[in-house]
C-alpha positions as a Python dict, from the first residue, in 0.01 Angstrom:
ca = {
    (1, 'X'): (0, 0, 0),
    (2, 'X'): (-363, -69, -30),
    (3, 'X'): (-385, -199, 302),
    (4, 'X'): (-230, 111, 404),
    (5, 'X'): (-527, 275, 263),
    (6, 'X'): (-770, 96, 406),
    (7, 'X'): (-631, 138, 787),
    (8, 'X'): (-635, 525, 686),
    (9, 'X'): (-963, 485, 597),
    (10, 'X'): (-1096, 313, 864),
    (11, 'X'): (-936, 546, 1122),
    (12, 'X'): (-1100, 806, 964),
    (13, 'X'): (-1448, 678, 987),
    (14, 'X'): (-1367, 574, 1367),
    (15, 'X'): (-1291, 895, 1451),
    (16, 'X'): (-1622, 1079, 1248),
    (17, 'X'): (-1826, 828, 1392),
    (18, 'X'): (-1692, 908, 1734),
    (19, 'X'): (-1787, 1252, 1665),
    (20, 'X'): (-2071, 1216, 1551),
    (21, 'X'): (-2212, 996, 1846),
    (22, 'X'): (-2107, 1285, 2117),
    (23, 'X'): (-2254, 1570, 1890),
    (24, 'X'): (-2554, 1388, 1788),
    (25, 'X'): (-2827, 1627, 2034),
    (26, 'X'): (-2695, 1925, 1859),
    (27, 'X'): (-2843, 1703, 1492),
    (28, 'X'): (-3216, 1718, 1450),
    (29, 'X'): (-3234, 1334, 1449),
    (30, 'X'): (-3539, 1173, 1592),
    (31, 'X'): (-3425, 918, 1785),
    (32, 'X'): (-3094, 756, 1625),
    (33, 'X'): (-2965, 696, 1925),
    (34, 'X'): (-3150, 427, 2173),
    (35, 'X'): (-2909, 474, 2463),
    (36, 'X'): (-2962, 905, 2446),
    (37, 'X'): (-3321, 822, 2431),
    (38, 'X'): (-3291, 633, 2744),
    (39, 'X'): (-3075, 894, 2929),
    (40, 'X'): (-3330, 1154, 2819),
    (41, 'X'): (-3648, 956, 2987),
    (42, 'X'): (-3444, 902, 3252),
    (43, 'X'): (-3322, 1265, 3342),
    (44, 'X'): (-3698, 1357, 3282),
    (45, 'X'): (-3697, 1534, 2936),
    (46, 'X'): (-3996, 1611, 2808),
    (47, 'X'): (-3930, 1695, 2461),
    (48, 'X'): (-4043, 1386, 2220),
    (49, 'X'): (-3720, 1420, 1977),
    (50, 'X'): (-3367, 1558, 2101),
    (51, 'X'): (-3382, 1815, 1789),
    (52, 'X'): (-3732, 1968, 1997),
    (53, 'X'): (-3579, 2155, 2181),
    (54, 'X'): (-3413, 2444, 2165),
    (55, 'X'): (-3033, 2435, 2137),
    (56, 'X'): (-2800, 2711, 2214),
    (57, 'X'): (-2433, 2806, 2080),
    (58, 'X'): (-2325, 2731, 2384),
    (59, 'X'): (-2481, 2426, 2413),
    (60, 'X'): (-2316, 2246, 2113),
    (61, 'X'): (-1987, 2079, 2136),
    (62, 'X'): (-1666, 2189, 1940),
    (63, 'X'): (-1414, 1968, 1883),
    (64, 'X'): (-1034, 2055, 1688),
    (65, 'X'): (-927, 1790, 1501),
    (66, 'X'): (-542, 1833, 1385),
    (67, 'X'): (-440, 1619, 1101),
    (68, 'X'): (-104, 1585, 990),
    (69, 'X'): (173, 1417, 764),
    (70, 'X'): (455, 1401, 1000),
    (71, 'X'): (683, 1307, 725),
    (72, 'X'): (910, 996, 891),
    (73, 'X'): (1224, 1208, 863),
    (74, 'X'): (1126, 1563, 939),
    (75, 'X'): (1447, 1750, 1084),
    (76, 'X'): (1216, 1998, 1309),
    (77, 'X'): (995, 1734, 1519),
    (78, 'X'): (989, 2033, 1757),
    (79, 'X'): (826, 2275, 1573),
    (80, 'X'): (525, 2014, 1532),
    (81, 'X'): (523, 1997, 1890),
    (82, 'X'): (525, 2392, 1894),
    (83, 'X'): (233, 2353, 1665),
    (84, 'X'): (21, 2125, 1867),
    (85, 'X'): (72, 2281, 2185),
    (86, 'X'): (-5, 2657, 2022),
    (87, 'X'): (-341, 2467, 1900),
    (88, 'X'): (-454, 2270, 2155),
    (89, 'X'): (-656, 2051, 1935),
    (90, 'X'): (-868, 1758, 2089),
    (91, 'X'): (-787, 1450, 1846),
    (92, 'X'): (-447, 1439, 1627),
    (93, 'X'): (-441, 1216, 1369),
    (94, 'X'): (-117, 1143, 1235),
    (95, 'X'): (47, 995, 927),
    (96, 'X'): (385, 860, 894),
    (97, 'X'): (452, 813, 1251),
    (98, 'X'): (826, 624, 1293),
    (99, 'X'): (990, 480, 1527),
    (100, 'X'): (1160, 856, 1585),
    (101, 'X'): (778, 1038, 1567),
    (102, 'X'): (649, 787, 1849),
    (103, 'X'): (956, 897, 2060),
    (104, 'X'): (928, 1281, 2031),
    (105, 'X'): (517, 1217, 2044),
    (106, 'X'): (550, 1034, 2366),
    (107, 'X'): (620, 1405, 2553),
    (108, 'X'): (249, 1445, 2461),
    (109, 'X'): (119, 1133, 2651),
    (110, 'X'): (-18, 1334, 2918),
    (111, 'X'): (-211, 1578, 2774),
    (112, 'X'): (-294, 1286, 2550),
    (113, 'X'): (-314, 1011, 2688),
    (114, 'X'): (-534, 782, 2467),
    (115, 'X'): (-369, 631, 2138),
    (116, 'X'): (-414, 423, 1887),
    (117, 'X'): (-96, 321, 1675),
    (118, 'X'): (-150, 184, 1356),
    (119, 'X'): (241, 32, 1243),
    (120, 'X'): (309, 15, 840),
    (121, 'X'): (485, -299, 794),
    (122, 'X'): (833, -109, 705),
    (123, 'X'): (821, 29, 1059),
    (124, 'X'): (866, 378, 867),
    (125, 'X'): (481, 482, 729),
    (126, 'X'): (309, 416, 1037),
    (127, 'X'): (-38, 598, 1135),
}
């Protein structure tokens, strides 16, 4: 179980991190990032810090997250489907994904296609 956890866990932080890194011009954070700073020189920005200059509302990126415990023997897989398509959100996270859950979530491969399956040993509590 406390392995469990931990994989949670770690997902987690993958996933902030990875939001993090594409919203990190819209942060007033001299320089964090070597490989922006790079870009910048190289696309001829003049500011000395990304957080210089000005940013707009409409400059920002918004991501939807949708996080979810699927529950390994929901009834209604569809209306979670429902849900996520009504939503549109840009990273699910999912817990107790089964063997059922990665059927019905496979209709959703192409509007999603990048995964990462994380299988509980019992095959039943998977993330």
């Amino acid at each position: 179980l406390a392995t469990s956890f931990r994989l949670q866990a770690a997902t987690a932080l993958l996933f902030a991190v990875a939001a993090f890194a594409t919203t990190s011009n819209a942060l007033s954070v001299p320089r964090l990032w070597p490989v922006q700073a790079a870009y910048e020189a190289e696309a001829g920005d003049q500011a000395a810090h990304p957080g210089d200059r000005a940013v707009y509302p409409g400059d920002q990126a918004v991501y939807r997250l949708l996080q979810m415990n699927l529950r390994f023997n929901n009834p209604t897989p569809e209306k979670v489907l429902s849900l996520i398509g009504r939503t549109q959100p840009d990273v699910i996270t999912l817990d107790e994904v089964s063997d059922m859950w990665k059927a019905k979530l496979g209709l959703l491969a192409s509007a999603y296609p990048h995964r990462i399956l994380c299988p509980y040993p019992n095959g039943v509590f998977g993330v």
